[in-house]
C-alpha angles and dihedrals in degrees: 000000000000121000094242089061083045100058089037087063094047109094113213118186111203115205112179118134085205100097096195090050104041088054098043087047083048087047093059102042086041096059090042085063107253126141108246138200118168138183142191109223151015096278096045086045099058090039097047089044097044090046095048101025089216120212083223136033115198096195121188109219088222116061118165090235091033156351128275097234099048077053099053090048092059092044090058094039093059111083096226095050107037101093085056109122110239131189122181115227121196139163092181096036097057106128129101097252086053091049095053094050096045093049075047093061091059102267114139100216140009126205123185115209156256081076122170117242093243088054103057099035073064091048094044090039081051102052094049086060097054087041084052092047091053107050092045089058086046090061091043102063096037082054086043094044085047095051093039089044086044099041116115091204119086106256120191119163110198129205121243096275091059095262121155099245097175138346119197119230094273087058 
């Protein structure tokens, strides 16, 4: 696979009511060769996200029918969007205090704009790693719980002190 065909295949939603800012975002995303959707508002934005499940949410604090944290709150909460990747953007939020609630919400990320476009193709380019990662970690515990649940052989790991922390069913 090539990068380019990688990043063809990763699917980014861009919410942003802002008109000006949401295309130029898309702009960006769009030249460094990722698939976009992007929506105005809240509405547009469930719909958009449960319809093409995107590796990446770009999410504005300020919609015109909610806020983006109480967005990014629903989006987690639902059991077919949570492990969507989210990051907060704001050019109004942009304080601390506003960054931590918003990363407490459930966002994975928060960027306060004005942000270059170099900046935030990294951040985006960032924040696909660490999805990656996850996910890859993901697959190896659910390939590590099949062969210690499968296993014939008695299994037990054991914690630092020496106590028995789990034994498989052949334990």
């Amino acid at each position: 696979k090539t990068m380019n065909s990688d990043k063809a295949k990763t699917h980014i939603l861009v919410v942003d009511d802002e008109k000006a800012d949401r295309m130029a975002t898309c702009r960006v995303l769009k030249n460094a060769g990722y698939k976009i959707f992007q929506a105005k508002n809240r509405e547009e934005c469930l719909r958009l996200a449960r319809k093409h499940n995107p590796d990446l949410l770009l999410l504005d604090v300020n919609l015109p029918d909610s806020s983006g944290m109480d967005v990014c709150q629903q989006i987690k909460a639902e059991e077919g969007l949570k492990d969507i990747f989210i990051v907060l953007l704001s050019a109004i939020n942009t304080d601390t205090e506003s960054q931590a609630k918003g990363l407490e919400t459930g966002a994975d990320g928060y960027i306060a704009r004005p942000i270059s476009n170099r900046e935030l193709l990294a951040r985006v380019e960032a924040m696909l790693r660490i999805k990656a990662a996850e996910g890859a970690l993901k697959a190896s515990e659910k390939r590590f719980g099949a062969l210690m649940e499968n296993s014939t052989d008695s299994i037990s790991l054991l914690d630092v002190k020496g106590r028995v922390i789990y034994d498989n069913p052949a334990a």
